[in-house]
NUDO-778668 format. One record per residue (C-alpha): residue in one letter; x, y, z. Coordinates in Angstrom, 2 decimals. Example, Ala and Ser with C-alpha at 12.3 -4.5 7.8 and 13.67 -1.06 7.14 Angstrom:
<mifis>
MIFI  residu       c1       c2       c3
MIFI       A    12.30    -4.50     7.80
MIFI       S    13.67    -1.06     7.14
</mifis>
This chain:
<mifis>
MIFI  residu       c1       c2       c3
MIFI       X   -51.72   -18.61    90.51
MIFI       X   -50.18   -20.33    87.12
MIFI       X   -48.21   -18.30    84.93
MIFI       X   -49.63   -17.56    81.28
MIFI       X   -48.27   -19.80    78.70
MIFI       X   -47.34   -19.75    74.90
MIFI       X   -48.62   -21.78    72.46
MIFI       X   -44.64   -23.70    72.37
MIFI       X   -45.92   -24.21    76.16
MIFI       X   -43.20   -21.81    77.60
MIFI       X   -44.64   -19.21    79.93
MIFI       X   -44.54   -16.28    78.98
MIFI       X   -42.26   -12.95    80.38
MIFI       X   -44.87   -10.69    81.91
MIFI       X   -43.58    -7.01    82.06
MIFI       X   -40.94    -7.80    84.77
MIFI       X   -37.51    -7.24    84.96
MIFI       X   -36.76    -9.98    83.29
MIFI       X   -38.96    -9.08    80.25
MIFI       X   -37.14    -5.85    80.23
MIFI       X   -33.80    -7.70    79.51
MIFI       X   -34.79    -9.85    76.89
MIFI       X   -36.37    -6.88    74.78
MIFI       X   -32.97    -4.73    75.43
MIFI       X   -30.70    -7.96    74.35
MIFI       X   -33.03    -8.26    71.04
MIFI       X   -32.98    -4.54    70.07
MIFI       X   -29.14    -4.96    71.02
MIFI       X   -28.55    -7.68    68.23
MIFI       X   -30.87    -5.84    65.43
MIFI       X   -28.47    -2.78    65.96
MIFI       X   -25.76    -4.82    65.55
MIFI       X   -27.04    -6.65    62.08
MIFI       X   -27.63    -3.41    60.81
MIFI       X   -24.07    -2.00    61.57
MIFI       X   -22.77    -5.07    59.82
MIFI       X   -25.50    -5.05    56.86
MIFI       X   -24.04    -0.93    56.31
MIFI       X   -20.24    -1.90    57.39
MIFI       X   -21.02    -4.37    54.64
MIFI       X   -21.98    -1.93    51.80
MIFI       X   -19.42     0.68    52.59
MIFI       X   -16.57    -1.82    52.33
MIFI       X   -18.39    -2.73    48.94
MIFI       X   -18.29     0.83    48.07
MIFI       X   -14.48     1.18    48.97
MIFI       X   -13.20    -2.04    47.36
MIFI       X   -15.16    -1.16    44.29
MIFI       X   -13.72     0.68    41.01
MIFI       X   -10.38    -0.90    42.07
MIFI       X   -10.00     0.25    45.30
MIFI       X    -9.50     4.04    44.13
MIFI       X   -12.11     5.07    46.66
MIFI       X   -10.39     3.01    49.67
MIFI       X    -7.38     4.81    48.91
MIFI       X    -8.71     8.26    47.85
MIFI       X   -10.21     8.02    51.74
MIFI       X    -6.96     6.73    53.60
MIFI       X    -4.76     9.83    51.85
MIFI       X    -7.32    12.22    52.75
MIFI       X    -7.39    10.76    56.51
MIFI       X    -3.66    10.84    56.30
MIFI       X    -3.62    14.53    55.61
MIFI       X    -5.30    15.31    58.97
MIFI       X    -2.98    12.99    61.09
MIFI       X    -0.31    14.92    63.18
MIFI       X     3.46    13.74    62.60
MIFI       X     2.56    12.05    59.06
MIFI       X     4.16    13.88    56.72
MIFI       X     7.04    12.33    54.89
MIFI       X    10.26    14.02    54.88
MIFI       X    12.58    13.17    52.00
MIFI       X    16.03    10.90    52.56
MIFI       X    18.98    12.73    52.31
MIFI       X    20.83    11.58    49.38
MIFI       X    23.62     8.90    50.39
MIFI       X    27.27     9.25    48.80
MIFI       X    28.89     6.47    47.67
MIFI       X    32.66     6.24    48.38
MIFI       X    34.82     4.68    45.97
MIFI       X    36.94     4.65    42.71
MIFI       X    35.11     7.29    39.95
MIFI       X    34.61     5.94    36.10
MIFI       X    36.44     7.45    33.73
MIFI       X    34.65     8.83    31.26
MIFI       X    34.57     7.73    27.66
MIFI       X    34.22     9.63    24.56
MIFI       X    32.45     7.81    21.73
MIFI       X    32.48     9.29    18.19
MIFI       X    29.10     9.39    16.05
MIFI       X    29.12    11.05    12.35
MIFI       X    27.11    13.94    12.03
MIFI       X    25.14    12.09     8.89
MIFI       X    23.53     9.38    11.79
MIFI       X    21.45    12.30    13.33
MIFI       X    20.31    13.76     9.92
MIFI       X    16.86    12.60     8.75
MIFI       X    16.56    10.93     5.06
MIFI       X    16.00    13.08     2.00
MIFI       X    14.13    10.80    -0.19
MIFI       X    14.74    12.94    -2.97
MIFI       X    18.89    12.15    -2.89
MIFI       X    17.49     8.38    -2.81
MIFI       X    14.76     8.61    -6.18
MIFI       X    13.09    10.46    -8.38
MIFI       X     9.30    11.16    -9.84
MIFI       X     9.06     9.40   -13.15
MIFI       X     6.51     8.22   -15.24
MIFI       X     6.22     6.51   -18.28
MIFI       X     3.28     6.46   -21.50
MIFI       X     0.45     4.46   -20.13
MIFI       X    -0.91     4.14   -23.37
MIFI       X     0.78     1.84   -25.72
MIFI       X     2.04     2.17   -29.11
MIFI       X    -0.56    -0.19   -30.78
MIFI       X    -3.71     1.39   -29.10
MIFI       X    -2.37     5.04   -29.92
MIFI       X    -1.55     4.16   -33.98
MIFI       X    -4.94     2.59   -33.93
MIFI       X    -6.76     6.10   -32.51
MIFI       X    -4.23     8.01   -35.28
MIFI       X    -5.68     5.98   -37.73
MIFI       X    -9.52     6.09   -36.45
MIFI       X    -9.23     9.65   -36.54
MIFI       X    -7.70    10.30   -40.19
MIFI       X    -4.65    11.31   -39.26
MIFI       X    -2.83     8.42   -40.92
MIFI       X    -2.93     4.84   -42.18
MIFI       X     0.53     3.43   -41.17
MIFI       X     0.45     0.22   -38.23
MIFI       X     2.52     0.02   -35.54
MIFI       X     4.98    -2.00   -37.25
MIFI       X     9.04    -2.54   -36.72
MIFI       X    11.65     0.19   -38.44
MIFI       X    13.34    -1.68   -41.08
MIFI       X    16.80     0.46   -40.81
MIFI       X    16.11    -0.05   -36.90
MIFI       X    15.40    -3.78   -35.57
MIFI       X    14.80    -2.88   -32.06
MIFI       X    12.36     0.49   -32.16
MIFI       X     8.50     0.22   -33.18
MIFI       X     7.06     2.92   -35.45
MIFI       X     3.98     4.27   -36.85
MIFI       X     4.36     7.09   -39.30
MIFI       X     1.76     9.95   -40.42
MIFI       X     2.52    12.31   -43.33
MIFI       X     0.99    14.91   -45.32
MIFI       X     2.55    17.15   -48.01
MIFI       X     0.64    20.09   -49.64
MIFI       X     1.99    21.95   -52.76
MIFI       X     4.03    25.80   -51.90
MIFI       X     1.70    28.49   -52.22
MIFI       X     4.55    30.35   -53.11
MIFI       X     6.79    29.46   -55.39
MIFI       X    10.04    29.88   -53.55
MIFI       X     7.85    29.13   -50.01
MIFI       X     8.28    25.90   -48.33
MIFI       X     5.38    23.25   -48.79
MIFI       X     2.79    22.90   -46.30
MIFI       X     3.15    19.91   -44.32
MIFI       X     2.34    17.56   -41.43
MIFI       X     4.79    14.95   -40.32
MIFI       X     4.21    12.67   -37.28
MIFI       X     5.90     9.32   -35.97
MIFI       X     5.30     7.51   -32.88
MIFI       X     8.20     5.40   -31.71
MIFI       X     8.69     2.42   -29.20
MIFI       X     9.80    -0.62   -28.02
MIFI       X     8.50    -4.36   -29.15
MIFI       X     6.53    -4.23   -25.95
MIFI       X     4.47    -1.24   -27.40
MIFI       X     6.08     0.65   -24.73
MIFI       X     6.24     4.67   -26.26
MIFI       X     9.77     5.82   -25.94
MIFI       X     9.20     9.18   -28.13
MIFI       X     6.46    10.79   -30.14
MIFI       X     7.53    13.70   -32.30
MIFI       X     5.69    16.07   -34.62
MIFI       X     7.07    18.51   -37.44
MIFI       X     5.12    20.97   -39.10
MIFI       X     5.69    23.32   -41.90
MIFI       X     3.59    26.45   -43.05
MIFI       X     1.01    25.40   -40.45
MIFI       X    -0.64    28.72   -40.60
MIFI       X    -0.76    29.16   -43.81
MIFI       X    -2.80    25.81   -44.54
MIFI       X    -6.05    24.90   -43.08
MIFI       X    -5.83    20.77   -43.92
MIFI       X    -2.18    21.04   -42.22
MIFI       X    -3.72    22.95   -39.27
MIFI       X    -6.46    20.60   -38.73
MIFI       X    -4.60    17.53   -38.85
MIFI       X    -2.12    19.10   -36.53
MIFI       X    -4.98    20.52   -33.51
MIFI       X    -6.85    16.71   -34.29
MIFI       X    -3.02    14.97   -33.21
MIFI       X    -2.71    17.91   -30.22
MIFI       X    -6.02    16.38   -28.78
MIFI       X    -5.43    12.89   -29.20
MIFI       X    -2.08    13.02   -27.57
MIFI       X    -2.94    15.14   -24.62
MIFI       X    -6.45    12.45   -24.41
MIFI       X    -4.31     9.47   -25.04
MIFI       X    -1.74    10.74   -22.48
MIFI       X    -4.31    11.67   -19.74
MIFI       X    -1.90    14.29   -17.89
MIFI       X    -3.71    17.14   -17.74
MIFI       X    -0.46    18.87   -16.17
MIFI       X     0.26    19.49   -19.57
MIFI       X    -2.78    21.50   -20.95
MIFI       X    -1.05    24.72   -20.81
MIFI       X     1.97    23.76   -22.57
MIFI       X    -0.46    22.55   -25.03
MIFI       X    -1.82    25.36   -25.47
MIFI       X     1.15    27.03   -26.01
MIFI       X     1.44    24.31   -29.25
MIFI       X    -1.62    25.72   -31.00
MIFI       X     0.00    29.29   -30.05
MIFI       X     3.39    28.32   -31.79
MIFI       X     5.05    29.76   -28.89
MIFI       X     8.25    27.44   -28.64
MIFI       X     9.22    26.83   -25.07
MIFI       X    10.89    23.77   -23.12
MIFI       X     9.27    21.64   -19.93
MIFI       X     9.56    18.65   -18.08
MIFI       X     6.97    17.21   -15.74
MIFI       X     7.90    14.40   -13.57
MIFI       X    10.41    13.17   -15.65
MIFI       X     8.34    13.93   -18.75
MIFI       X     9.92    16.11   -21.15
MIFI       X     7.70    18.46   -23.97
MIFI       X     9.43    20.47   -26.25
MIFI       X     8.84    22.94   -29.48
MIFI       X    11.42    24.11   -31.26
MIFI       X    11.44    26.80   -34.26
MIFI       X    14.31    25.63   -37.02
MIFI       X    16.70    28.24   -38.23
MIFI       X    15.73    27.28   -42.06
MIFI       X    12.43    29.22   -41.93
MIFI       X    10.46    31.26   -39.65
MIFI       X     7.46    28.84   -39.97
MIFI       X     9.25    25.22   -39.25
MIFI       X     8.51    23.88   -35.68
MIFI       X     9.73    20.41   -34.01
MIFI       X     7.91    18.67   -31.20
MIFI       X     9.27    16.39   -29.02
MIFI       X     7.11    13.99   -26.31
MIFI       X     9.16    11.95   -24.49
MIFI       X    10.61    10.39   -21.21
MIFI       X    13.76    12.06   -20.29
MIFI       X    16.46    11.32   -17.74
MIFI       X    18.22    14.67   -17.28
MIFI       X    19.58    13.90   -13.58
MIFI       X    21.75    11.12   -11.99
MIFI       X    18.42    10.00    -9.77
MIFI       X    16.22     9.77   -12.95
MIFI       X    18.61     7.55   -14.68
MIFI       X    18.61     5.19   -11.26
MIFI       X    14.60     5.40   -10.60
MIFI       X    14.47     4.11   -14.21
MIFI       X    16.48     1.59   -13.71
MIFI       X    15.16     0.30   -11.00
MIFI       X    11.78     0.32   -12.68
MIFI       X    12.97    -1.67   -15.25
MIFI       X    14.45    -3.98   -13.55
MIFI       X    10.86    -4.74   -11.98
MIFI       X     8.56    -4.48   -14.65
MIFI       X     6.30    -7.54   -13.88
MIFI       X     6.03    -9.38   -10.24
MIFI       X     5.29   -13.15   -10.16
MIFI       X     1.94   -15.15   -10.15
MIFI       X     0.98   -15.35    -6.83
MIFI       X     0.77   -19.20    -6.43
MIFI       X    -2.30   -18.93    -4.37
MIFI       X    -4.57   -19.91    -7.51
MIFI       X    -2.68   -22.85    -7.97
MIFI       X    -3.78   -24.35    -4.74
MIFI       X    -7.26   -23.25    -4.23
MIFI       X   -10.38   -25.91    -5.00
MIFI       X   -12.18   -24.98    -8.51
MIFI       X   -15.35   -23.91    -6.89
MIFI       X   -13.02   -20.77    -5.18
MIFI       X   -11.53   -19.71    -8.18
MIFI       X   -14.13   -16.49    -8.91
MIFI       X   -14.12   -15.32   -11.87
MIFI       X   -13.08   -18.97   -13.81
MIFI       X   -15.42   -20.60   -15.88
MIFI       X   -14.76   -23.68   -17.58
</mifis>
């Protein structure tokens, strides 16, 4: 009797011994593809992240291993000829931190200049003088406001208003200073005095000064400086109703002086030459 065939035309294993083999060698070899397919993602796994896991898993294993822990070297001397120590010497001053104010000082100057502030004394009827050059004075820039009102007594001083703004060529405001006389007793002098209060604290634009102005109106006399900014009001020994102002930059310390200095030394930085090389269709803001 003929064995059964395949369709390849090999016979095929009936359910002998030798059928039993081939089914145990082929179940053998899938086992052994699927160990490698899941050796294959746990190594993955491991490696991944850096290999923090891989190492995360051999320290833990290494904890559990009799005889593994490390025991620490005993130190080794070293024989042989000592250094002799040397003493170096460092002033005290190397370890102190900077004060910046021992280097410079706050300061500030007028922002507004001398022309644009005559022009607003003028717009607001205070007075009609220009900013124009002192002729007993080359080098200082004035403009002068003045009003005098007949005594209402007759051996009483005369109601009055004086003002001058002074500078530099520049425009540059270097002082302003106001004297009034018999301000009380006068309501033109008055008003002409509260319209220059406002237009000096507006012009100035330092509102750190609004309650020494008010102190003006008060005719309280007093003395501050602000940042290198000095305001002053001073009551004259000829009569009880005479009062100076003074508005000006002041320099009372060493580090004033030198922050000035250094400021005007610097007053205006170069072109940059950038312009100078750019195509005409960059320059924004050029028309021709």
């Amino acid at each position: 009797m003929q064995q059964p065939k395949s369709r390849s035309g090999r016979p095929r294993p009936d359910n002998s011994l030798e059928a039993r083999r081939l089914r145990r060698r082929g179940l053998r070899l899938a086992v052994f593809i699927f160990l490698i397919f899941c050796l294959a993602i746990v190594i993955g796994v491991l490696t991944s992240d850096k290999q923090r896991r891989m190492h995360a898993l051999i320290a833990r294993i290494a904890e559990f291993l009799p005889g593994q822990t490390e025991e620490e070297a005993e130190p080794t001397l070293l024989r042989g000829k000592r250094l002799t120590t040397t003493k170096v010497l460092v002033p005290a001053r190397f370890f102190e931190s900077p004060r910046l104010l021992d280097v410079a000082a706050p300061v500030r100057q007028f922002r507004v200049s001398g022309q644009t502030l005559c022009s607003e004394i003028k717009a607001a009827g205070i007075g009609t003088s220009e900013w124009v050059q002192n002729p007993f004075s080359p080098d200082i820039f004035n403009c002068i406001a003045e009003t005098t009102l007949p005594a209402t007594k007759p051996d009483g001083d005369a109601p009055s208003f004086f003002m001058v703004v002074r500078g530099n060529a520049d425009g540059r405001i270097t002082q302003i200073r106001l004297k009034v006389i018999e301000v009380k007793s006068s309501r033109e002098i008055w008003q002409r005095y509260d319209a220059a209060l406002d237009l000096i604290l507006k012009a100035s634009r330092w509102p750190d000064f609004a309650a020494e102005f008010d102190r003006l109106r008060s005719l309280d006399p007093f003395d501050a400086n602000h940042f290198g900014i000095g305001l002053k009001m001073t009551r004259e020994f000829m009569g009880p109703e005479r009062y100076n102002i003074i508005f000006m930059p002041e320099d009372d310390g060493e580090l004033q002086r030198r922050t000035r200095a250094q400021l005007d030394a610097r007053q205006s930085l170069k072109q940059a030459p950038l312009l100078a090389k750019l195509w005409p269709r960059q320059n924004l803001g050029i028309r021709r």
